[in-house]
LOMARZA-817657 format. One record per residue: residue number from 1; x, y, z of N, C-alpha, C, O, CB in turn. Coordinates in steps of 0.1 Angstrom, whole numbers, plus 2048, in hexadecimal, padded with zeros to 3 digits. Glycine has a CB too. Example, Ala and Ser with C-alpha at 12.3 -4.5 7.8 and 13.67 -1.06 7.14 Angstrom:
BEGIN
<1,<884,7C7,84E>,<87B,7D3,84E>,<884,7DF,84E>,<88E,7DF,855>,<871,7D3,85A>>
<2,<880,7EA,847>,<889,7F5,847>,<881,800,84F>,<886,80B,850>,<88D,7FA,839>>
***
This chain:
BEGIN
<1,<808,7F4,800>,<800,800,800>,<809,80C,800>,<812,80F,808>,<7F6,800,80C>>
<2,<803,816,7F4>,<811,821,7F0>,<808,82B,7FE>,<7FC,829,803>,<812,82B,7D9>>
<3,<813,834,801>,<80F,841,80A>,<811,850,802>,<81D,853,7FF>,<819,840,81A>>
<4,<808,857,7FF>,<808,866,802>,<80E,86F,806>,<813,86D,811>,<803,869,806>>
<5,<80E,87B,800>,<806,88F,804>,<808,892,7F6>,<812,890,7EF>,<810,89D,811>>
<6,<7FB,899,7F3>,<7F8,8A4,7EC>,<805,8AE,7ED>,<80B,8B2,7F7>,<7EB,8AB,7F2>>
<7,<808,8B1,7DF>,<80F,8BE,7E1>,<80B,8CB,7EA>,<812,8D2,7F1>,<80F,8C2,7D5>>
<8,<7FD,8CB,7E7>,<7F7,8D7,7ED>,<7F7,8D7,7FE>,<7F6,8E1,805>,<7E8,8D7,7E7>>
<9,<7F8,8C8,803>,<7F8,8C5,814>,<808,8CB,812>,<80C,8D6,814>,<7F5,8AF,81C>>
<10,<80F,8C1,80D>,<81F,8C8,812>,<820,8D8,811>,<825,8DE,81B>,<82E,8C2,807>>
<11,<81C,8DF,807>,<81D,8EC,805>,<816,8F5,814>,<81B,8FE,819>,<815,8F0,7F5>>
<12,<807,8EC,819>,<808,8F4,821>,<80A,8F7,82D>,<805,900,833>,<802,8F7,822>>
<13,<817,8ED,833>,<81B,8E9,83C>,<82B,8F4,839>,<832,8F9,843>,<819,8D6,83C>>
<14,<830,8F7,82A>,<838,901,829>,<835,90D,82C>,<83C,914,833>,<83C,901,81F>>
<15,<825,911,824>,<823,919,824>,<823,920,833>,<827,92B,834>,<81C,919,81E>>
<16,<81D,916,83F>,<81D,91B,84E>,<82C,924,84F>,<82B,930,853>,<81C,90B,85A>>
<17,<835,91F,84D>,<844,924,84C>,<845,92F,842>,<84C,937,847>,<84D,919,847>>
<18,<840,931,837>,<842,939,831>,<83A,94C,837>,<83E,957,838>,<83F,931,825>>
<19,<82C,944,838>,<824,94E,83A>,<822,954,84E>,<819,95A,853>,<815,948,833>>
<20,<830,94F,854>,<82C,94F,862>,<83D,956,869>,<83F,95E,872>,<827,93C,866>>
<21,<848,94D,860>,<852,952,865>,<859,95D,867>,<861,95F,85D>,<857,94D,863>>
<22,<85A,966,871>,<861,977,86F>,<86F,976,874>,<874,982,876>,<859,984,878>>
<23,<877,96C,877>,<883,96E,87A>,<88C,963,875>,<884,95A,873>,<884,970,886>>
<24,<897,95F,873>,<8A0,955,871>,<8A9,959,876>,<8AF,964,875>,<8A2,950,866>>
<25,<8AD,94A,87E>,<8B7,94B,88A>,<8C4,943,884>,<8C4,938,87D>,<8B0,943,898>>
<26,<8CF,94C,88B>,<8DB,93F,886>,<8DD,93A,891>,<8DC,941,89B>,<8EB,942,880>>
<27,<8DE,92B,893>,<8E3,924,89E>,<8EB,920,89F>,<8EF,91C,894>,<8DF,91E,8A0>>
<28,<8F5,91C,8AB>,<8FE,917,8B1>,<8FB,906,8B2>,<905,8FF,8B3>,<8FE,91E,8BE>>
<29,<8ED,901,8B2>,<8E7,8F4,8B1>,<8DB,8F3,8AE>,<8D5,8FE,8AD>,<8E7,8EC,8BC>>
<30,<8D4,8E7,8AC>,<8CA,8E7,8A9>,<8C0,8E6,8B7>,<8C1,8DE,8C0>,<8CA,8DF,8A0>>
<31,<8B2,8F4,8B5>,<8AE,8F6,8C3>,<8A5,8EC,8C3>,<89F,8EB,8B8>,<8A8,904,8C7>>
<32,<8A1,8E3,8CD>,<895,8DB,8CD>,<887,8DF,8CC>,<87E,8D9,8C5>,<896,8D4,8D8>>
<33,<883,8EB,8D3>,<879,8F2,8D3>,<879,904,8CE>,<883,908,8C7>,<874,8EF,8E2>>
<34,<86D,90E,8D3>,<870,91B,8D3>,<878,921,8DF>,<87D,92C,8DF>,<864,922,8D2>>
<35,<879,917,8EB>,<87E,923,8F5>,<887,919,8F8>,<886,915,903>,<875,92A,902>>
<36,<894,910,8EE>,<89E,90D,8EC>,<8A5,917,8E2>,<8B1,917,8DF>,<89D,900,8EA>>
<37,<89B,91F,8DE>,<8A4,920,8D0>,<8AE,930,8D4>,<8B6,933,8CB>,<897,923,8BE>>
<38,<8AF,937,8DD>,<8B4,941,8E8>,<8C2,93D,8E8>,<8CC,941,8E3>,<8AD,942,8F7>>
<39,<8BD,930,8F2>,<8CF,927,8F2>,<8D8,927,8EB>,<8E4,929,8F0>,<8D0,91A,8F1>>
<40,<8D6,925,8DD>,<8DB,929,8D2>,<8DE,92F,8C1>,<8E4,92C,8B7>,<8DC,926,8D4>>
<41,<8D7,93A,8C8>,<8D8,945,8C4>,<8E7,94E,8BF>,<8EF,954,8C6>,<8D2,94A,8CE>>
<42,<8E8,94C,8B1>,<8F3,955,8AC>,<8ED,961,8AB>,<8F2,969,8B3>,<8F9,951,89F>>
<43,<8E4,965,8A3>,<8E1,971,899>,<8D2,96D,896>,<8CE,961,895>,<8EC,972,88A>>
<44,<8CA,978,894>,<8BE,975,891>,<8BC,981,882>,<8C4,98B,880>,<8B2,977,8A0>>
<45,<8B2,97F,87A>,<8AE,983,86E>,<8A4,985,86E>,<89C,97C,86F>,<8AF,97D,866>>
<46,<89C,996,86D>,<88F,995,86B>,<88A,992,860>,<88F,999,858>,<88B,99D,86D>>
<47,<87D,987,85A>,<87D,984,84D>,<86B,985,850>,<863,985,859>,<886,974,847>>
<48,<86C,985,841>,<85A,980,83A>,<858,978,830>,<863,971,82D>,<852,98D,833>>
<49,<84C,974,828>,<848,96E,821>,<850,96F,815>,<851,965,80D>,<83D,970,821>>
<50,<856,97B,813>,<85E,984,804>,<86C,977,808>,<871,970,7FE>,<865,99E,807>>
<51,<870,976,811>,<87C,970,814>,<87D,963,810>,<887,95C,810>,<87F,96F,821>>
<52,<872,95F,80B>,<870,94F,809>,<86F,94C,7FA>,<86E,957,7F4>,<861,94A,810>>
<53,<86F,940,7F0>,<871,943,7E3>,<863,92F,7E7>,<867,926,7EF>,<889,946,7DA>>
<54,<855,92D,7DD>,<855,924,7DE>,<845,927,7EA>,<83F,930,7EF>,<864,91E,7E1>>
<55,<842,916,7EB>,<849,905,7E9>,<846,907,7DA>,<83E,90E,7D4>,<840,8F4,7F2>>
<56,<84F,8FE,7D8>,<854,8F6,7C9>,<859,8EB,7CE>,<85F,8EA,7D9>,<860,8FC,7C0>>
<57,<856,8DE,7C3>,<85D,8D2,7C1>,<86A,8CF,7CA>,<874,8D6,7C7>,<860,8D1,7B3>>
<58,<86A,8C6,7D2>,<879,8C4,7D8>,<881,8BE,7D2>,<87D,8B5,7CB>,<87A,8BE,7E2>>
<59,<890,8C0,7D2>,<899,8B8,7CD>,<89A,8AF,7C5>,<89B,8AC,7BA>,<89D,8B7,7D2>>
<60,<899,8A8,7D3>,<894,89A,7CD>,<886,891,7CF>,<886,886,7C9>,<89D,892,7D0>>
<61,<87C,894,7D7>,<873,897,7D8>,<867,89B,7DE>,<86C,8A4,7E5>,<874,893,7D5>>
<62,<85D,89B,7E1>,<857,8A3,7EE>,<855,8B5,7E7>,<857,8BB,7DC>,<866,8A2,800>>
<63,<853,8B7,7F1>,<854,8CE,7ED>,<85C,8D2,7F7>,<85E,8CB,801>,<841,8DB,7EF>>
<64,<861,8E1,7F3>,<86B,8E6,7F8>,<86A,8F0,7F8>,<864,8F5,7EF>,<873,8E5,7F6>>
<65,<870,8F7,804>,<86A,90B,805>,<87A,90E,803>,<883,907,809>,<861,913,81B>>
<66,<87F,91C,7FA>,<88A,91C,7FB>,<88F,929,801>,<88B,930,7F7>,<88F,917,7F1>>
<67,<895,931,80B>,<898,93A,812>,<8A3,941,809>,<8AD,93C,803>,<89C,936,820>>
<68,<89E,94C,809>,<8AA,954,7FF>,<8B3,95A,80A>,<8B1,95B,816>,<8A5,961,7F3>>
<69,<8BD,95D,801>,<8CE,960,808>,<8C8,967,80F>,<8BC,969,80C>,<8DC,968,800>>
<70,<8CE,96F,81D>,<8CE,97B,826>,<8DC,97A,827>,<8E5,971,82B>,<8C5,97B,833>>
<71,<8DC,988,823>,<8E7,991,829>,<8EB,99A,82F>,<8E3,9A3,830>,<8EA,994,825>>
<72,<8F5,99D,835>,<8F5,9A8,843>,<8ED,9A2,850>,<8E7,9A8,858>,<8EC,9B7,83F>>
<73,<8F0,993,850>,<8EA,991,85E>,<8F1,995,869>,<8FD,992,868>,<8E7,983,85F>>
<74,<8EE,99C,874>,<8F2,9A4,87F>,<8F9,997,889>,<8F0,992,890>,<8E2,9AF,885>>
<75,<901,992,88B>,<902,989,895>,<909,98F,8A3>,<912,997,8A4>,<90B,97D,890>>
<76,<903,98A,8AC>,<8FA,98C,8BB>,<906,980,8C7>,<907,984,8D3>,<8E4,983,8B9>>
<77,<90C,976,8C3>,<911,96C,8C8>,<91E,967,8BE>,<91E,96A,8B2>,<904,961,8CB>>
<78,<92C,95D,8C4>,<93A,95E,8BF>,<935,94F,8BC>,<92F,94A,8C5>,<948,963,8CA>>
<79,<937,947,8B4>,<933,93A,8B3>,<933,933,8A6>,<935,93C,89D>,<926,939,8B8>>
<80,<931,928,8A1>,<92E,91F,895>,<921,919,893>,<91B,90F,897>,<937,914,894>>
<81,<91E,927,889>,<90B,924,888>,<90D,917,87A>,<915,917,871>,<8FD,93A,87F>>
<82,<903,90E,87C>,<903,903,877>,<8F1,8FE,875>,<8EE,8F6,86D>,<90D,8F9,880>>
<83,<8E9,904,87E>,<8DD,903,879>,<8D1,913,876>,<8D3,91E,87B>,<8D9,8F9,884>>
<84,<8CA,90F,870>,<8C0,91E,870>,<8B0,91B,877>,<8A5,916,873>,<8BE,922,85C>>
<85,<8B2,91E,87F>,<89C,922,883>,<899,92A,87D>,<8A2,933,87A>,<893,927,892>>
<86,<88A,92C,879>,<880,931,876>,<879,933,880>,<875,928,884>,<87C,92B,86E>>
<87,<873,93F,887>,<86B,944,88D>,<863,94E,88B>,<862,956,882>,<86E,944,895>>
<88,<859,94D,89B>,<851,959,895>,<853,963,8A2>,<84A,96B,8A5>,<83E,955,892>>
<89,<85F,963,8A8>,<868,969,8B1>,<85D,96E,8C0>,<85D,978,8C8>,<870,979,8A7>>
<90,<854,960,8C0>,<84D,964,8CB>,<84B,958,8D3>,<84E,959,8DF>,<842,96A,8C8>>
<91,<846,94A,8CD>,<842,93D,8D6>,<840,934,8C9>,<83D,929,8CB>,<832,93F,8E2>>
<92,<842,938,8C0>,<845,92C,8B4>,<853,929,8AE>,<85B,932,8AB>,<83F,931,8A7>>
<93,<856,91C,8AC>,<860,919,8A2>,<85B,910,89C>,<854,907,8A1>,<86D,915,8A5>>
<94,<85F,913,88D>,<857,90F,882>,<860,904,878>,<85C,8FA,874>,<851,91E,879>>
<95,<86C,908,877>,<877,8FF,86F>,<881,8FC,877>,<87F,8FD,883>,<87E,907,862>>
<96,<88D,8F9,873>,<896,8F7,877>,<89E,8EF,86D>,<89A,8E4,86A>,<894,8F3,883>>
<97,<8AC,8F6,865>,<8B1,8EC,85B>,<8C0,8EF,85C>,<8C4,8FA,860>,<8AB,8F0,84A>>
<98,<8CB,8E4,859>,<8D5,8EB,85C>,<8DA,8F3,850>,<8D2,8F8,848>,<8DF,8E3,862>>
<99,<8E8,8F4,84F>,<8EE,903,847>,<8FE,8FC,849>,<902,8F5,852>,<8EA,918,854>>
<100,<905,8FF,83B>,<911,8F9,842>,<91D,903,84C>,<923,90E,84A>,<919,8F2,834>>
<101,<91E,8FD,852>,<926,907,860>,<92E,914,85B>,<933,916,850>,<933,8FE,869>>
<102,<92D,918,861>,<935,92B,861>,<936,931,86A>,<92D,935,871>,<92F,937,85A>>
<103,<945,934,86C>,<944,937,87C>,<940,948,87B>,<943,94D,870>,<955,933,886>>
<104,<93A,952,883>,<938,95B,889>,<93C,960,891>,<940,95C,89C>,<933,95A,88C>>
<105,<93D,96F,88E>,<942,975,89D>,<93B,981,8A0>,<937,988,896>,<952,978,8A0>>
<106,<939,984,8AF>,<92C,990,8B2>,<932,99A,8AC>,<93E,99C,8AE>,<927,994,8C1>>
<107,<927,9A2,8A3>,<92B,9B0,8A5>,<931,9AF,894>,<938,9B8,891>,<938,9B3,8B4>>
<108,<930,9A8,88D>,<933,9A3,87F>,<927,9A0,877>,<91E,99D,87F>,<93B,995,87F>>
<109,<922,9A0,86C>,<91B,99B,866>,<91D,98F,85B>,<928,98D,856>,<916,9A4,862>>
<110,<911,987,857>,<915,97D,851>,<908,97D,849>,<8FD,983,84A>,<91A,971,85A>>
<111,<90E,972,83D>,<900,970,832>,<8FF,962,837>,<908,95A,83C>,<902,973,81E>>
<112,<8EF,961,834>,<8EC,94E,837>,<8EA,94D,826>,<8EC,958,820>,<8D8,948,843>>
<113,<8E8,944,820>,<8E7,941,811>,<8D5,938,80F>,<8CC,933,816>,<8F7,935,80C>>
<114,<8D7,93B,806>,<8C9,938,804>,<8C8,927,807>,<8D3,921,808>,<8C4,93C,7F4>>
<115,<8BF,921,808>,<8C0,916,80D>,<8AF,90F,80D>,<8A6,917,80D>,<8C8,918,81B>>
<116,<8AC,902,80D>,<8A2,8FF,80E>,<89D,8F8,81C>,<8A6,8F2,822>,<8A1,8F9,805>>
<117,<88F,8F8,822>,<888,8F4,825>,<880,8E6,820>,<874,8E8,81E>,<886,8FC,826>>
<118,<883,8DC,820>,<87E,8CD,816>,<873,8C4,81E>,<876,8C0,829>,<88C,8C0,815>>
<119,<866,8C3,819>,<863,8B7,820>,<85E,8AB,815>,<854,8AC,80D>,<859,8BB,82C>>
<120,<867,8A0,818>,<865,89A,80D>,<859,88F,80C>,<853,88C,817>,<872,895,809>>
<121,<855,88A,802>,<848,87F,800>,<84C,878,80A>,<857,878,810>,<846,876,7F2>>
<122,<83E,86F,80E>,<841,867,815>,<848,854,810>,<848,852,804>,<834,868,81A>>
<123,<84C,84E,815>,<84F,842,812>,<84B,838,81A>,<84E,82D,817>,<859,842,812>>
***
């Protein structure tokens, strides 16, 4: 017995992310929850919907939201950001994907690169 989702289910499980998230966080790790994600905390980004490119077709398969570059991110903490949250900089975390490492230092700015969000078909 094959398993499912609609394009349109995955899209709107991106879209929640797309149409919800106002900040992106660099992390030091990956936060388990919203009031893990403080702990580690590099730099935060204020973002919107404009920031997002998508869902479209994933890679390889499933859909995918894809986050365009930011640049001039303000970093806040000295560290090796290696993951990114998505929040709504109040009692939600919405994503969480990693990023390949770069170290940081306060008081510096840095670009994150565009990158995707994936959730792929089921199997």
């Amino acid at each position: 017995m094959g398993k499912s989702l609609g394009d349109d289910t995955l899209d709107g499980a991106l879209n929640i992310v797309k149409n919800n998230a106002t900040r992106q966080v660099l992390c030091s790790a990956e936060p388990a929850n919203y009031a893990g994600v403080a702990a580690v905390t590099l730099a935060t980004q204020i973002i919107d919907s404009s920031d997002f490119t998508g869902p479209a077709d994933g890679d390889t398969s499933g859909r995918k939201l894809t986050v365009n570059e930011q640049t001039g991110v303000s970093i806040s903490s000295t560290g090796t950001a290696n993951h990114v949250a998505y929040t709504n900089g109040t009692d939600t975390l919405y994503a969480v994907t990693t990023i390949t490492g770069q170290s940081v230092t306060s008081g510096n700015t840095a670009t994150v690169g565009a990158h995707d969000i994936e959730i792929a078909d089921p199997s």
